[in-house]
C-alpha positions as CSV (number, residue, x, y, z in Angstrom):
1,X,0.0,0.0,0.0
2,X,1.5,3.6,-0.6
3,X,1.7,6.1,1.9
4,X,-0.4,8.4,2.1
5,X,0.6,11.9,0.4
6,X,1.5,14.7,3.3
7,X,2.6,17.5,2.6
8,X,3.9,20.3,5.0
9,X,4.6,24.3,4.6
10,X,6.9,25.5,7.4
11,X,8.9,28.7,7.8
12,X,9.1,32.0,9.4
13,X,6.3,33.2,11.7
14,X,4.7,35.6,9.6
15,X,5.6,34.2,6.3
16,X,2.2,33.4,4.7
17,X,1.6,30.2,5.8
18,X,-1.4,30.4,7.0
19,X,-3.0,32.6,4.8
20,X,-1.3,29.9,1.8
21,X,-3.2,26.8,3.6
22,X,-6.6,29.2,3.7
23,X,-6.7,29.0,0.0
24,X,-5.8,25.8,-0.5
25,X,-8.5,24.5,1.6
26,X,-10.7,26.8,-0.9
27,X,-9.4,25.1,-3.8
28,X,-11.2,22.0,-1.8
29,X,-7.9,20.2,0.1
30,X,-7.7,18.8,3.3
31,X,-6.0,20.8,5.2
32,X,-4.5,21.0,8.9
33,X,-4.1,24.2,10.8
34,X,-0.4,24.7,13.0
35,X,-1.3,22.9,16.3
36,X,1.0,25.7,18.2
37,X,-1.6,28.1,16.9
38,X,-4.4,26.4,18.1
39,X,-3.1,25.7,21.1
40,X,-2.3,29.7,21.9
41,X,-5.8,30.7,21.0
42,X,-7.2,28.1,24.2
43,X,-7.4,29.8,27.5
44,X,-3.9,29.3,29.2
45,X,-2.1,28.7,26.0
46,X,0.2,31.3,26.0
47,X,1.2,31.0,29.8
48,X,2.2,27.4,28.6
49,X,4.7,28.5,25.9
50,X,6.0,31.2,28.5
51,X,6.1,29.7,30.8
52,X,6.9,25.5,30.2
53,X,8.0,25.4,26.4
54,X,8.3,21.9,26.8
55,X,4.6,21.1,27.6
56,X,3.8,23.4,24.7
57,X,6.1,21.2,22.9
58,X,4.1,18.0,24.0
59,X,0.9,19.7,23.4
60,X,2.2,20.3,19.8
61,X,3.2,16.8,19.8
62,X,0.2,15.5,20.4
63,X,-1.8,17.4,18.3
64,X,0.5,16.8,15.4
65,X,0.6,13.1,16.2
66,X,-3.0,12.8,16.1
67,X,-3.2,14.7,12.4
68,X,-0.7,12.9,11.1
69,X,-2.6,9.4,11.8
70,X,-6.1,10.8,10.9
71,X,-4.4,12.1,7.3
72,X,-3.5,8.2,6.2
73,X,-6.4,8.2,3.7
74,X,-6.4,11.2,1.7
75,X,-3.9,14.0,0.8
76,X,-3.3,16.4,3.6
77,X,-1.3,19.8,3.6
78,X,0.0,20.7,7.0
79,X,0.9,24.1,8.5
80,X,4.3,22.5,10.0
81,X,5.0,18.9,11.0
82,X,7.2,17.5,13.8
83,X,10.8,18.9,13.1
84,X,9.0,22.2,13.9
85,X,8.6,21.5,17.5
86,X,12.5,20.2,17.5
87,X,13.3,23.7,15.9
88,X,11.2,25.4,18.6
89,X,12.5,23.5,21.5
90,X,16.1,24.4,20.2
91,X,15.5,27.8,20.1
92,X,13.8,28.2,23.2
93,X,17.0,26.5,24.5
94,X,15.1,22.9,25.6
95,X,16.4,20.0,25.3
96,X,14.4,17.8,22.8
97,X,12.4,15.2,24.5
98,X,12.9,11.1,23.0
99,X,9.3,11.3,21.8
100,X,9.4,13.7,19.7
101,X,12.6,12.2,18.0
102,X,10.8,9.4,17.7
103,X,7.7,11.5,15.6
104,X,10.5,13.2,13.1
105,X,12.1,10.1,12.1
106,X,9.4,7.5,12.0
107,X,6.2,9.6,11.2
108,X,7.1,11.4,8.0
109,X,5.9,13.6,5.4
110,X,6.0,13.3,1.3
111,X,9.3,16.0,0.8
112,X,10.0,18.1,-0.3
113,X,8.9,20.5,2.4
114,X,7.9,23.4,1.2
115,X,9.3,26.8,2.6
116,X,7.5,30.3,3.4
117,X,11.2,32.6,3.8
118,X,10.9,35.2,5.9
119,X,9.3,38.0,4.1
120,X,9.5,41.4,6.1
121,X,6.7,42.9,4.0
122,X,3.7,40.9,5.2
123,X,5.5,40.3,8.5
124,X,3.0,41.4,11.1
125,X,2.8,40.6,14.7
126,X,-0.5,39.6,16.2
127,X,-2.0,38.3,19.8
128,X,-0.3,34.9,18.4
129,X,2.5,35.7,17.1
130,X,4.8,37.6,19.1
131,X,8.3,37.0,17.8
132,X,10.1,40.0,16.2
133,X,11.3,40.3,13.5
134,X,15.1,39.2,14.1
135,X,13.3,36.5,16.4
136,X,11.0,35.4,13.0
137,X,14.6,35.1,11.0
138,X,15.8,32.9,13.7
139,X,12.7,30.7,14.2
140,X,12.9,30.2,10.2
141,X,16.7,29.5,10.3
142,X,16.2,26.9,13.7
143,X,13.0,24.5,11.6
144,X,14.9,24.4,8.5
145,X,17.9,22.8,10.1
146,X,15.4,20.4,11.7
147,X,14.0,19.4,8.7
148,X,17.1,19.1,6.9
149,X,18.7,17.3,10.0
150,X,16.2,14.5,9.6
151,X,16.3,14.3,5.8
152,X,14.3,16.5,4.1
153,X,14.6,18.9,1.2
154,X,13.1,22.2,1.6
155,X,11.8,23.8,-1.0
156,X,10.9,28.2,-0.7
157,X,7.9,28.9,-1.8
158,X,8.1,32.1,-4.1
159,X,7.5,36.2,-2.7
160,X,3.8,36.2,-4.4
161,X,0.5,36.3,-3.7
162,X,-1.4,33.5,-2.1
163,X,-3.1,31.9,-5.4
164,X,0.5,31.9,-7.5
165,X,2.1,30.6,-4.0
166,X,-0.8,27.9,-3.8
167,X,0.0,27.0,-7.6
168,X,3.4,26.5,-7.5
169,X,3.2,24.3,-4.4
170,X,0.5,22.5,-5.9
171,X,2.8,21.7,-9.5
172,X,5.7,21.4,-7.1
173,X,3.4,18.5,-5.1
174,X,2.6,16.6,-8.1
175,X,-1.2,18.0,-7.8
């Protein structure tokens, strides 16, 4: 049986990604929101990324664990994927728990991973995201190593609008 297709946009806070998985869940595919967004918006979420990064971490886990199994039967675009939460935890300066080295090497994605660069002129900050900008740049720089680290290509999404970003990542996909 082949696996099941997918696919993941990660970058910079700020970077589109959202907005990018918005329209492509208007152009009618399944589509799974960032679990450390989620999370924030639920009373007491942002106390638990302030204050114990690594149960936000786990939370993130979780949720992303629980996508990942319910996406076996039809494609599935994700905002992020499990070498996000490594990339978090090593910026925060965490160490990165077993279980969640256990979720980026055995529960993967169809590469290549697909890239929203930092992009300062649609960077906004918002009761979610909080990073600056020069904390954005290094948020982007900390999940790409993590990808690469376990074994995926990243590919960056072009500086466009949404519908000729969701295009090229849907040629670039194969759909």
């Amino acid at each position: 049986m082949p696996e099941p297709v997918r696919v993941v946009i990660t970058g910079a806070p700020g970077a589109g990604k959202s907005a990018l998985l918005t329209e492509l869940a208007r152009r009618g595919y399944a589509t799974v929101p960032e679990a450390a967004r989620v999370i924030l918006q639920q009373a007491g979420g942002m106390a638990l990324r302030e204050r114990k990064p690594q149960g936000f971490a786990h939370a993130m886990l979780e949720a992303d664990l629980a996508s990942h199994v319910a996406a076996k039967y039809s494609p599935t675009i994700f905002d992020r994927g499990f070498a996000d939460i490594v990339g978090f935890l090593r910026l925060e300066g965490c160490q990165v728990g077993d279980e969640i080295i256990r979720a980026a090497k055995s529960s993967r994605y169809s590469g290549p991973i697909f890239r929203a660069p930092p992009w300062r002129d649609i960077y906004t900050r918002d009761d979610q995201r909080i990073q600056s900008w020069d904390e954005a740049v290094a948020s982007d720089a900390a999940v790409c190593a993590a990808w690469r680290e376990y074994g995926y290509e990243l590919v960056d999404l072009p500086l466009t609008d949404i519908a000729g970003r969701a295009d090229f990542l849907l040629t670039m996909a194969g759909g």
